[in-house]
C-alpha positions as CSV (number, residue, x, y, z in Angstrom):
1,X,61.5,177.6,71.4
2,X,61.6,180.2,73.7
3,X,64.8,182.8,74.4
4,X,65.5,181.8,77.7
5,X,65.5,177.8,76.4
6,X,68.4,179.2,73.3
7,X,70.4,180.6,75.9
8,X,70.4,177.8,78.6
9,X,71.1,175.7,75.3
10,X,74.5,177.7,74.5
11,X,75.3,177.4,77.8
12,X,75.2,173.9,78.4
13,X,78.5,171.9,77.2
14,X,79.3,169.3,74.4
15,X,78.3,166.5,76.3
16,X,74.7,167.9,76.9
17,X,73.7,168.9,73.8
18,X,74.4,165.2,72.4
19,X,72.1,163.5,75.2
20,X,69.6,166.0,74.2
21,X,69.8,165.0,70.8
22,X,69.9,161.3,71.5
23,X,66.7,162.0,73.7
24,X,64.9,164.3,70.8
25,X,65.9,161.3,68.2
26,X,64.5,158.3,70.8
27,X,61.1,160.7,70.8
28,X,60.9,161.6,67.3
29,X,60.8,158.0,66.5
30,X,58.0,157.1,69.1
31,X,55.7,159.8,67.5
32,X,56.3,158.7,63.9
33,X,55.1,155.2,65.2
34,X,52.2,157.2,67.0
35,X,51.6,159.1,63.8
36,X,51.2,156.5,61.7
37,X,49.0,154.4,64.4
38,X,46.7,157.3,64.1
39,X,47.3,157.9,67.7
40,X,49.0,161.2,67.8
41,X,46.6,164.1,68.6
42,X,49.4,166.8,68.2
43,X,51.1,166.5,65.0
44,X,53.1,170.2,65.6
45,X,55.4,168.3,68.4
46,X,57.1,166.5,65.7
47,X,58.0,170.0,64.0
48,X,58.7,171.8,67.0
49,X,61.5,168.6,68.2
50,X,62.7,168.9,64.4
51,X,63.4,172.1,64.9
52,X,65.5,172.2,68.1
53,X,67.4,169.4,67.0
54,X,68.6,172.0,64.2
55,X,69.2,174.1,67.0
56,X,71.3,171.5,68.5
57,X,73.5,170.9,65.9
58,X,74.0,174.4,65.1
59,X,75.2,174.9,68.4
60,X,77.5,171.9,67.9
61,X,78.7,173.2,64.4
62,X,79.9,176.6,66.2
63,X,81.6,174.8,69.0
């Protein structure tokens, strides 16, 4: 995640951040179905949504 991306993140309200993490959670699950299918060709997108949804609730946690 790039620096620009953290900052628009702080900047965005409560309300935000949890549709973003509704929206991560909706597309984690479809590429663990992918992922087991065998059909997903980039297994790093899985650990790069992981890790914004930490970034997420970290946000939260502070506010």
């Amino acid at each position: 995640m790039k620096k620009d991306q953290k900052q628009q993140m702080r900047s965005q309200d409560k309300e935000g951040l949890i549709k973003r993490l509704s929206e991560i959670a909706k597309q984690l699950v479809d590429l663990k179905m992918d992922f087991v299918m065998g059909k997903l060709k980039n297994v790093h997108s899985m650990k790069q949504l992981k890790k914004e949804r930490a970034y997420i609730n970290t946000i939260l946690a502070e506010k």
